[in-house]
C-alpha positions in Angstrom: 35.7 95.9 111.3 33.6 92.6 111.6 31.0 94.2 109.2 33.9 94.6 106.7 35.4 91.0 107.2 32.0 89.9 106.2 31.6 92.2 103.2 34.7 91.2 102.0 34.3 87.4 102.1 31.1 88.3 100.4 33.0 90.6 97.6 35.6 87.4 97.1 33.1 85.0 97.3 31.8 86.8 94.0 35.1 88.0 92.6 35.6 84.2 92.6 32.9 83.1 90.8 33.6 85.7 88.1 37.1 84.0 87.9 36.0 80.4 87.4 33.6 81.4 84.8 36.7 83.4 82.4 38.4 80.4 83.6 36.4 78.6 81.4 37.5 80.0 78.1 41.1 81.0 78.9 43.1 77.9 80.9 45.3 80.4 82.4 43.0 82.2 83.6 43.1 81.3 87.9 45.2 78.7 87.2 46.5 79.1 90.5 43.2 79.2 92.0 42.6 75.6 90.7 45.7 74.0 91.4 45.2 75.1 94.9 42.1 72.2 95.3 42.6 70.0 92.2 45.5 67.8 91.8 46.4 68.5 87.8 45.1 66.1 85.2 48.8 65.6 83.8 50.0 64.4 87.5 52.4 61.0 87.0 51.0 58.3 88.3 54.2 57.8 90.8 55.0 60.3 93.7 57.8 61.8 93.5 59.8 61.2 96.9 59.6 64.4 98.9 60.0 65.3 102.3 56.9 67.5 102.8 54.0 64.9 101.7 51.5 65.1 103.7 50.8 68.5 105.5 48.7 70.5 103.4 48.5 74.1 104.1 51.1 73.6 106.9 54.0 73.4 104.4 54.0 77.8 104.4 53.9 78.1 108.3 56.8 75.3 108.3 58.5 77.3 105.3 58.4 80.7 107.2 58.9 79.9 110.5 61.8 78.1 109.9 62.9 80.9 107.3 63.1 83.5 110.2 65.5 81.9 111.6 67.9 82.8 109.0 66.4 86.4 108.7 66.8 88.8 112.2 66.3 91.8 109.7 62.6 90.7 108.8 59.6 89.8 111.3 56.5 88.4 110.6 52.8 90.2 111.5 51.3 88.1 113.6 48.4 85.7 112.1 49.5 86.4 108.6 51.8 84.8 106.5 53.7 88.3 106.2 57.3 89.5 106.7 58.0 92.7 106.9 61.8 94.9 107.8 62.7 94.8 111.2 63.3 98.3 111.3 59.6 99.0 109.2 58.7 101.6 111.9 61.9 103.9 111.2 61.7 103.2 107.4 58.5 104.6 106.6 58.2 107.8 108.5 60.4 109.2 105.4 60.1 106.2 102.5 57.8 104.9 100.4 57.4 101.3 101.2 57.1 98.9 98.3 55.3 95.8 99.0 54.7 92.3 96.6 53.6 89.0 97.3 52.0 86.1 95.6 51.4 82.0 95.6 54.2 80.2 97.7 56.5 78.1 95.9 58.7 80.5 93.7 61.0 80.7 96.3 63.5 83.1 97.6 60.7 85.3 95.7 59.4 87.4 97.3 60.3 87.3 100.7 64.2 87.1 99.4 64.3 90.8 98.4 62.8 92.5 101.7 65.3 94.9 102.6 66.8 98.1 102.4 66.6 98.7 98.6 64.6 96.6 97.8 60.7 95.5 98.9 59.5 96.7 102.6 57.4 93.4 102.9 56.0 90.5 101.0 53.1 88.6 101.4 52.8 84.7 100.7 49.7 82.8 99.3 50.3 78.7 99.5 51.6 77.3 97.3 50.8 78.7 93.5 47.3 80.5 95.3 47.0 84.5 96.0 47.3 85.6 99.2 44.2 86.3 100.9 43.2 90.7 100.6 42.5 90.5 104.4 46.7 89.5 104.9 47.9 92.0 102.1 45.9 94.7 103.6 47.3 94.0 107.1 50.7 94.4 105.4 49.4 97.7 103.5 48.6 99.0 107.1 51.7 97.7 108.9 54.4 99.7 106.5 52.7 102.6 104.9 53.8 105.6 106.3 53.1 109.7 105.5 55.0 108.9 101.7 52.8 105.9 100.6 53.0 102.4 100.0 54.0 101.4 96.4 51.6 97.6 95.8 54.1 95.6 93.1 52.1 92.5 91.7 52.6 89.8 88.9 49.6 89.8 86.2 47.8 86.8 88.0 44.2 87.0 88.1 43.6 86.3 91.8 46.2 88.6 92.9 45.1 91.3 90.9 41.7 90.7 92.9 43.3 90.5 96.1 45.4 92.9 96.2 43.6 95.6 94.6 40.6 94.6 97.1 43.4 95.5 99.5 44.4 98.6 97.9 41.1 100.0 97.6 40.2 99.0 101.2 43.6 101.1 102.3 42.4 103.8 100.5 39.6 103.9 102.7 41.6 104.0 105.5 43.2 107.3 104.1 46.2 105.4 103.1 48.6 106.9 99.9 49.1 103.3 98.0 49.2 102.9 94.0 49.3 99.6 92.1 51.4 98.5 89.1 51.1 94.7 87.6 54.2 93.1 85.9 53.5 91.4 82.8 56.7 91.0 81.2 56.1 86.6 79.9 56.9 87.5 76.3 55.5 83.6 75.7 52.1 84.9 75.5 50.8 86.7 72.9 46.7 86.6 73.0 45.6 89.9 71.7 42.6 91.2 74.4 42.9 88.4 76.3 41.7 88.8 80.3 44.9 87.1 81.6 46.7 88.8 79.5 50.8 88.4 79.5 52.1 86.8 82.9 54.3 88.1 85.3 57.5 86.1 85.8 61.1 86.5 86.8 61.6 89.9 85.2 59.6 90.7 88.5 62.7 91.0 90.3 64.2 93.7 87.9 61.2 96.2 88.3 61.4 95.6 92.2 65.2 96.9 92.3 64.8 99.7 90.2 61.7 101.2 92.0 63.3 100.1 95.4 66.2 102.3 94.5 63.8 105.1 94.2 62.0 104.8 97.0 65.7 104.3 99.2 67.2 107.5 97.4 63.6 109.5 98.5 61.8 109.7 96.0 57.9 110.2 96.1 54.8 107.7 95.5 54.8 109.1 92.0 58.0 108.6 91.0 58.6 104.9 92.5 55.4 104.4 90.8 56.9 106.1 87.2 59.9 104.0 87.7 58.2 100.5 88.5 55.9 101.3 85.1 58.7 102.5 83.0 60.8 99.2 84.5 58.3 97.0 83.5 57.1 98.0 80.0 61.1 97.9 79.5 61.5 94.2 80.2 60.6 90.9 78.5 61.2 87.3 79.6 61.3 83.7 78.5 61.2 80.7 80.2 61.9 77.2 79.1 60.8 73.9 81.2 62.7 70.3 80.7 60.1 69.2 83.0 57.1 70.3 85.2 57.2 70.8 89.2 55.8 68.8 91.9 53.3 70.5 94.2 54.2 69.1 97.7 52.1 65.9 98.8 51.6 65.5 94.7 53.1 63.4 92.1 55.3 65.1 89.2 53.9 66.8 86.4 54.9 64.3 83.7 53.1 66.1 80.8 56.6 67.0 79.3 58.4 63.9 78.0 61.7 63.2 78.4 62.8 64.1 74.8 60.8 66.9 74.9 61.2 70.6 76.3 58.4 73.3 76.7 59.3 76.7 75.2 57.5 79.3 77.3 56.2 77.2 80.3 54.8 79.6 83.0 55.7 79.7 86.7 52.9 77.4 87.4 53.1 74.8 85.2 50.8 76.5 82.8 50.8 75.6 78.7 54.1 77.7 77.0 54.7 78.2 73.5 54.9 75.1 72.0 56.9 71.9 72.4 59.9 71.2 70.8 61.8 68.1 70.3 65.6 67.9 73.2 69.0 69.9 71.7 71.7 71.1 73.3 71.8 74.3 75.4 73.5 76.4 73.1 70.3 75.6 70.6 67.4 76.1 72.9 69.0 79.6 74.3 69.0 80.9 70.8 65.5 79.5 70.1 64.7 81.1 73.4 66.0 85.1 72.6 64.4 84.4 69.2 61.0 83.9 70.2 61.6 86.7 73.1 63.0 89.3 70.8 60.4 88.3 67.9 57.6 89.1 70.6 55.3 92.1 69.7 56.3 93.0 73.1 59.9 93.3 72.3 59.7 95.8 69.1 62.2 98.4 71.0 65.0 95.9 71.2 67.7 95.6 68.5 71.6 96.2 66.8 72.9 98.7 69.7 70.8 97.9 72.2 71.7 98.1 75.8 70.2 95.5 78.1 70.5 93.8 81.2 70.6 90.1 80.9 69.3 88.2 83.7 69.7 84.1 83.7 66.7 82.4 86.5 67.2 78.8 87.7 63.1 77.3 87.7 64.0 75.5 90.4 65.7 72.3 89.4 68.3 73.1 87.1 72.1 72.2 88.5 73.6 75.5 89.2 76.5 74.5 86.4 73.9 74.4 83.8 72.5 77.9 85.0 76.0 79.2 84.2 76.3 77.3 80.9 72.8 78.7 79.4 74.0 82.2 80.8 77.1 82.2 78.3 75.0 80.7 75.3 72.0 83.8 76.0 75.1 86.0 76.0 77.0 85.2 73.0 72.9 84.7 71.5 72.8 88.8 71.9 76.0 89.5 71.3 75.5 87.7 68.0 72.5 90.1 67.2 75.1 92.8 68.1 73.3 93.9 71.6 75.5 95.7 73.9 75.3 93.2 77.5 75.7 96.0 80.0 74.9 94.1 83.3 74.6 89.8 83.4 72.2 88.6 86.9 72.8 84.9 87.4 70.7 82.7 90.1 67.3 81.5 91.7 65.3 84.7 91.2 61.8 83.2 91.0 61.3 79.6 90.9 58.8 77.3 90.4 59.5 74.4 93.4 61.1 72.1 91.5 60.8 73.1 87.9 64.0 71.9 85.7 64.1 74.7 83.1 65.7 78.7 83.1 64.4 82.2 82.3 65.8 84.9 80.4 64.9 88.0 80.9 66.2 91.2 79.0 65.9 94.7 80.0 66.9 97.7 78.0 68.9 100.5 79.7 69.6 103.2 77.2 67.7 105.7 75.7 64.8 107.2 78.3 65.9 104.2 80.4 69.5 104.6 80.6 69.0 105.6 84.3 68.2 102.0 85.3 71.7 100.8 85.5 72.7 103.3 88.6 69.6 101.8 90.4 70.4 98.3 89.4 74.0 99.1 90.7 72.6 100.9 94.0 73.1 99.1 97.5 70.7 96.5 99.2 70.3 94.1 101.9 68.4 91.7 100.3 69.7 88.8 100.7 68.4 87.0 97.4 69.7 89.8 95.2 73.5 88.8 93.5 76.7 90.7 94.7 74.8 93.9 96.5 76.1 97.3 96.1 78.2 96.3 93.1 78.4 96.4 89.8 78.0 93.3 87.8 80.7 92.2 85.1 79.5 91.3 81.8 82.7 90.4 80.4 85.0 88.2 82.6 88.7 89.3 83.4 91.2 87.0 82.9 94.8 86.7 83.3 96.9 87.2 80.1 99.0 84.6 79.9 101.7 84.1 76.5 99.9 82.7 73.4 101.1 79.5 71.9 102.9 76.7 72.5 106.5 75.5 71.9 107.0 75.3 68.6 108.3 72.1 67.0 111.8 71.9 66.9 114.5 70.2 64.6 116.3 67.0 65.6 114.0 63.9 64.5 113.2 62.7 60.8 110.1 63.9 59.7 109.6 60.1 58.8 110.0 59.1 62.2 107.9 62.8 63.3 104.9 61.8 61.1 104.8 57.9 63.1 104.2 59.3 65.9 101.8 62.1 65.0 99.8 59.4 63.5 99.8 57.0 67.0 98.7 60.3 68.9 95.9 61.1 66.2 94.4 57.2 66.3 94.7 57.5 70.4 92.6 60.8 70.5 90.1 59.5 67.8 89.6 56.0 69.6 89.2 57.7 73.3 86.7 60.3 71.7 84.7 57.8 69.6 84.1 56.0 73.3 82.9 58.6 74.6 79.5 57.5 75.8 80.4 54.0 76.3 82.7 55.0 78.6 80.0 57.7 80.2 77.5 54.2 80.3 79.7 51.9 82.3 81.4 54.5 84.7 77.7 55.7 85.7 77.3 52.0 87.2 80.7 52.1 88.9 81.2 55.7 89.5 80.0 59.4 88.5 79.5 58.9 85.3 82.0 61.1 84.0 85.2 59.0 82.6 84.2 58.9 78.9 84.1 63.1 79.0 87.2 62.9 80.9 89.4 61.0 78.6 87.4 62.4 75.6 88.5 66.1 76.9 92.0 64.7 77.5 92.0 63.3 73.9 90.7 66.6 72.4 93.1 69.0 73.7 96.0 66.6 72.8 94.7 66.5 69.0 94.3 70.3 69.0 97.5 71.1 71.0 99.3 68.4 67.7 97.3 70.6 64.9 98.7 73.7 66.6 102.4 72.8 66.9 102.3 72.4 70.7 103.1 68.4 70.7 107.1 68.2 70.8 107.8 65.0 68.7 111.2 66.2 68.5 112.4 63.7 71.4 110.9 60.7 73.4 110.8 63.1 76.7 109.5 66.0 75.1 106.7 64.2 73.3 105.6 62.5 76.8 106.1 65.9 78.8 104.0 67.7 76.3 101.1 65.4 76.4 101.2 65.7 79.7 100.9 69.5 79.4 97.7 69.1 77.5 96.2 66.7 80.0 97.2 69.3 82.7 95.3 72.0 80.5 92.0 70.5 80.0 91.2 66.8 81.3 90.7 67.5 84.8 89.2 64.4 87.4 90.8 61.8 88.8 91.9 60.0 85.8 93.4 63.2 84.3 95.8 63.7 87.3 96.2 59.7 87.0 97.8 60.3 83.6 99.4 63.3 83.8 101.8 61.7 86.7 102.1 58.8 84.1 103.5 60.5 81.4 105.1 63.5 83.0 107.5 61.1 85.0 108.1 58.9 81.9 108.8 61.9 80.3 111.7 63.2 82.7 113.1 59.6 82.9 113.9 59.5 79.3 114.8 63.4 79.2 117.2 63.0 82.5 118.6 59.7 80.8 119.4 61.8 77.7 117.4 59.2 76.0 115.9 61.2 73.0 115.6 58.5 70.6 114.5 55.2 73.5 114.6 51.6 72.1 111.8 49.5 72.9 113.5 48.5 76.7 114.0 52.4 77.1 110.1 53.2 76.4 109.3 50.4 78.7 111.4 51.5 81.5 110.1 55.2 81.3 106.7 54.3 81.3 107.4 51.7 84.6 108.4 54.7 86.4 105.7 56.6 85.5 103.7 53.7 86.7 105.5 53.6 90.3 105.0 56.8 90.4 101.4 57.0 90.1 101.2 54.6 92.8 103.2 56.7 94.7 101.3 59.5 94.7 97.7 57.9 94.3 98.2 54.7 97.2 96.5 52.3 94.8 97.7 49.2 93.6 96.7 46.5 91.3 93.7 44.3 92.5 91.8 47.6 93.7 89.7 48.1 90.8 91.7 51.4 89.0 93.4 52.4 85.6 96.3 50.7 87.5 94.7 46.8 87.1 95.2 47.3 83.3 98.4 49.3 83.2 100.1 47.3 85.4 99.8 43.8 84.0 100.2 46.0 80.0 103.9 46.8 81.4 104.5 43.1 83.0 104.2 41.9 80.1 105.5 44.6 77.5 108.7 44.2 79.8 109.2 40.2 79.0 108.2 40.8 75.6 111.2 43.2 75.3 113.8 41.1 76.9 112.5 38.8 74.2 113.4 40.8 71.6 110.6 40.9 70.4 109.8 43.4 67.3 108.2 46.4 68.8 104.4 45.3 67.3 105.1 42.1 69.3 105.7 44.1 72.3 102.5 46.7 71.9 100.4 43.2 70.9 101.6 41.4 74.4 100.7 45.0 76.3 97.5 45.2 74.9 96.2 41.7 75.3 97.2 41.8 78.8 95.7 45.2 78.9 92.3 44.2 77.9 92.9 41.2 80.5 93.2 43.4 83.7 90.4 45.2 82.3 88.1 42.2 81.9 89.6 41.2 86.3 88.6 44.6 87.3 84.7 43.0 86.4 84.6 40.8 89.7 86.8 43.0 91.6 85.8 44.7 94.8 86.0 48.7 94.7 89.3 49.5 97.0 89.8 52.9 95.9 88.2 56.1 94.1 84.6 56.3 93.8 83.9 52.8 93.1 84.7 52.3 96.6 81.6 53.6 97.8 79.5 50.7 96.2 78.5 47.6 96.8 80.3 44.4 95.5 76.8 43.4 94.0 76.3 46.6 91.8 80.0 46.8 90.6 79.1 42.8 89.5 79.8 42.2 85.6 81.1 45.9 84.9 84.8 46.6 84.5 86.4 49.6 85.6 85.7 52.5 83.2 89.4 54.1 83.6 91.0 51.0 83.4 89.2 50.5 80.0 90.3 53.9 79.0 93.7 52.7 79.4 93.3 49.8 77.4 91.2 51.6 74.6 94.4 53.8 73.7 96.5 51.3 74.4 95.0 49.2 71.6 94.6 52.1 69.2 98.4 52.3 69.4 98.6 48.2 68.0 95.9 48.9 65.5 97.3 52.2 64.1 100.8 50.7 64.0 99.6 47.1 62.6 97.9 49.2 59.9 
C-alpha cells in the first residue's frame, strides 16, 4: 500500500502539471485547482464580512462535523472528508451504490442527496478543489458491494483526474465501478475544447434517475445506461447578479451592479456574455433562449415534455427563486413545451452566488421513463417533496368571477365625480411609488411605496371592471376597502382597510347614501377611532395616524364653518402635509420605525403618513381642477 501512496502522488504530481499547462490556453481549464491557492484577480478590495475568515482548510472539517449532527442516517470514513449511509453495509450486498463528490462550497450538493434513492456516498474537496483520488477511492472501497459501484462526476478537470485515478485503482482491487461525467452547462459552446461543457445543477437530475435504478435493482449496466441517457437529456443555464466570496476572501466584484452575467459557472468562471440589469421576467426568457438555442439542446421543441428545475446559486432570496420559476414556466409554455414536473430550491450552489439555474430535461420519447424515477421515493434530505409527485400547475380554489356590478340610484354626473377622485388617488399613489420605496427604507422596510402603489392599482382595475360601487357614499368606501383587502397587504393596507371599511358601515347603517360634507367627516372620524382601536397607536407615535388625525381636526372645523367642500379638502390637506412634515423629528413609538434610533429617523418623515397625505392632496387637486 505505501508503494502505491507514493506512486500515486507521483502520477498527480504529473497529472497536475499537465493541467496547468491546458490551463494556459483555456481559463476554465483547473479553474478550481487555482482558486484553491490564488486569491482571484477580480477580488474587491473590501472583505466582505463573514463568519469563517480565517481558517483555511479547516472551514470543511467545521462544515462536516457540525453537518452530522443533523444527519444520523450518514457517517463519515474516518480521515477523509467522506459520508457515507449508515446502513452502507446492508445496502450494498444487493445494490449498486452510486457515489459523487466534488470541490466544497456548492452546498447541500452533494452530501444533501445521500440516501436511499439517491447517492450511497459523496466525497468533498475544499472549497471549489477536487477531492483528493486517495479519499474517493476510500469511498469506492467502503460501499461497493458484489453489484458495483456507479462513480457520478461533473466535467471538471481535476475531478475527472481524481476520480478516474480512483476508479482505475478500484479496478485493480477487483472492484465492478464505471464512470459517467455530467456536462449538461449549455453556456459553453467551444467545439473540441479539453474542458469541454461543465457540469452544473442538472447534476442533481441524473443522480435521481440512476439512484432510482440502482434502488429498484437494477445492475451496473443499467444505472450506468440511465445516468448516460439522463445526462445527454438535460441542459442548464445559469445567470449570476454577482460573484461569490470564497471564505477568508473579499467578494468577487467583477460583475457590476447594473450588470448580470448570462452563463456564469459554479465557480465564478467567465459565462456567456454580460448584459446590461432588466427585470426577471426578461432575463428568464433571455436565459431559455440561449439554453434552447444551444447546439446541445437541438431535441427540444413545440410538444416537448420536460422537467423544469429552478436552482438558487446561493444568494438569491428564496421569494425571487419562486418569482424566476413562474417567468421560466410561462417562458416554455410560451414556446408551447409541455412542463411535466417543476423542482424549486438550493440544488447546487455556489457559497454565496446571487443568481439562479435552469435546467430542462426532456421526458418523452425514449426518455419518457424518467418521470416514474423522478417521482420514486428517497431519503435525501436535500431532494423537494420525496416520494411525490411534483405539481406543475397550481390548484386553486374557484371562487365566483366578478364583482358587484354597478347599480342604479346616483346621477351619472355625480358617478363620474367620483370616478374621477378615485382615478387621480390611484395615479398620484402609483406615480410615488419609489419615493415612497426611498424614504420608508430609512425609516422602515422599504416597502410602503409598493404597498400603497398595489393598493392604488387594484382599486383602478377593480373601477375599470365595474367592481367600485359609486352608487352610495357606503358602498363606495366598503368597496375600496374590498380592493385593499384583495391586494395591498402590510401594515398600511390593514391600516386602511379598517379606515374605510368602518366609514363605510357608518354612512350605510346611518342610511346616509348621499352624506353632506359633516356626514363624510363624521364617517371617516370613526373610521379613524377605529383604527386606533384596533392598531393602539395614536398621534405623536410617528404613523399614517400623525397626518390623518390633524386632516380630520381640521376638516371637522372647516365644516362647522360652512365652508364649501374645496375649503374643507384644502384645510384637510394642509394640515395633512403638516403632521407629515411633525412625524420628521418624531421618535418611532410604534411599527417598524420603532426599532431605530431617534438619530437615523432625523429629517425623514413617516413614509405612510406621507401616503396619506399624497392621496389626500390628489383629492384637492383633482377637484380644484
Amino acid at each position: 500500500m505505501a508503494a502505491w501512496d507514493a506512486l500515486s502522488l507521483h502520477i498527480l504530481s504529473l497529472l497536475s502539471l499537465v493541467s496547468l499547462l491546458f490551463s494556459l490556453s483555456s481559463p476554465s481549464l483547473c479553474c478550481c485547482w487555482r482558486e484553491q491557492f490564488e486569491p482571484p484577480s477580480n477580488m474587491a478590495a473590501a472583505a466582505k464580512k463573514q463568519f469563517v475568515r480565517n481558517r483555511g482548510k479547516d472551514v470543511v472539517s467545521d462544515f462536516i462535523q457540525s453537518y452530522l449532527f443533523s444527519r444520523p442516517d450518514v457517517v463519515k470514513l474516518p480521515g477523509y472528508d467522506v459520508l457515507v449511509r449508515a446502513d452502507y453495509k446492508e445496502h450494498k450486498q444487493d445494490k449498486v451504490a452510486i457515489l459523487c463528490g466534488g470541490g466544497s462550497g456548492h452546498e447541500p450538493a452533494h452530501f444533501g442527496f445521500i440516501g436511499s434513492g439517491m447517492l450511497s456516498g459523496a466525497v468533498a474537496g475544499g472549497v471549489f478543489a477536487s477531492p483528493s483520488a486517495k479519499s474517493v477511492y476510500e469511498a469506492i472501497v467502503t460501499v461497493s458491494g458484489k453489484k458495483g459501484c456507479l462513480v457520478l462526476i461533473k466535467n471538471y478537470t481535476g475531478d475527472r483526474l481524481n476520480f478516474g485515478l480512483a476508479c482505475e485503482r478500484a479496478r485493480e482491487e477487483g472492484i465492478d465501478v464505471e464512470m459517467v461525467i455530467v456536462d449538461d452547462d449549455a453556456a459553453i459552446e467551444v467545439a473540441g475544447s479539453i474542458p469541454g461543457r461543465r457540469g452544473v445543477a442538472g447534476t442533481i437530475l441524473v443522480q435521481k434517475i440512476c439512484g432510482a435504478v440502482a434502488e429498484a435493482g437494477g445492475s451496473l449496466q443499467e444505472v450506468k445506461q440511465a445516468a448516460e441517457q439522463a445526462k445527454n437529456s438535460v441542459c442548464t443555464m445559469g445567470v449570476a447578479l454577482s460573484g461569490c466570496t470564497l471564505p477568508g476572501h473579499a467578494r468577487d466584484a467583477s460583475i457590476s451592479p447594473n450588470i448580470y452575467e448570462l452563463g456564469m459557472g459554479i465557480h465564478g468562471e467567465s459565462g456567456k456574455e454580460k448584459v446590461e440589469m432588466e427585470e426577471g421576467d426578461k432575463i428568464a426568457e433571455r436565459m431559455i433562449a440561449a439554453l434552447l438555442g444551444s447546439s446541445y439542446a437541438t431535441t427540444f421543441g413545440k410538444g416537448t415534455r420536460v422537467v423544469l428545475m429552478i436552482n438558487n446559486l446561493g444568494g438569491t432570496p428564496v421569494i425571487e427563486t419562486y418569482c424566476m420559476a413562474q417567468y421560466f414556466l410561462e417562458s416554455l409554455k410560451k414556446r408551447e413545451m409541455s412542463v411535466e414536473r417543476i423542482l424549486i430550491g438550493s440544488f447546487m450552489t455556489s457559497l454565496d452566488m446571487e443568481g439562479v439555474s435552469v435546467s430542462v430535461m426532456k421526458v418523452d420519447g425514449s426518455s419518457a421513463h424518467f418521470l416514474a424515477h423522478l417521482d420514486a421515493p428517497t431519503k435525501a434530505p436535500s431532494w423537494p417533496a420525496s416520494g411525490c409527485t411534483v405539481r406543475c400547475t397550481p390548484f386553486e380554489i374557484e371562487g365566483e368571477k366578478g364583482g358587484v356590478k354597478e347599480e342604479k340610484g346616483v346621477g351619472e354626473e355625480k358617478v363620474g365625480f367620483l370616478k374621477g377622485v378615485v382615478e387621480e388617488v390611484c395615479r398620484a399613489l402609483i406615480s410615488e411609488k419609489e419615493r415612497l420605496n426611498e424614504i420608508d427604507s430609512h425609516v422602515g422596510d422599504g416597502d410602503t411605496g409598493d404597498t400603497f402603489s398595489r393598493g392604488a392599482g387594484e382599486i383602478s382595475a377593480r373601477k375599470e371592471n365595474g367592481d367600485i360601487r359609486f352608487t352610495s357614499g357606503g358602498k363606495l368606501l366598503t368597496s375600496i376597502a374590498d380592493g385593499i383587502s384583495h391586494n395591498m397587504g402590510g401594515s398600511s393596507g390593514a391600516v386602511l382597510e379598517i379606515f374605510f371599511r368602518s366609514a363605510g358601515t357608518y354612512l350605510l347603517q346611518n342610511n346616509f347614501d348621499e352624506p353632506t360634507a359633516k356626514q363624510w367627516v363624521e364617517a371617516f372620524q370613526k373610521g379613524c377611532e377605529t383604527v386606533q382601536f384596533y392598531g393602539g397607536a395614536s398621534e405623536g407615535m410617528r404613523t399614517m395616524l400623525d397626518a390623518m388625525i390633524p386632516a380630520l381636526q381640521a376638516a371637522s372645523a372647516a365644516a362647522e364653518e360652512n365652508k364649501s367642500n374645496l375649503e374643507i379638502l384644502k384645510c384637510a390637506a394642509a394640515a395633512a402635509d403638516a403632521g407629515v412634515e411633525e412625524t420628521k423629528t418624531m421618535k418611532g413609538l410604534a411599527g417598524r420605525s420603532s426599532y431605530i434610533t431617534a438619530e437615523d429617523l432625523l429629517s425623514w418623515p413617516d413614509s405612510g403618513a406621507l401616503g396619506f397625505a399624497i392621496a389626500l392632496r390628489a383629492v384637492v387637486n383633482n377637484i380644484s381642477a
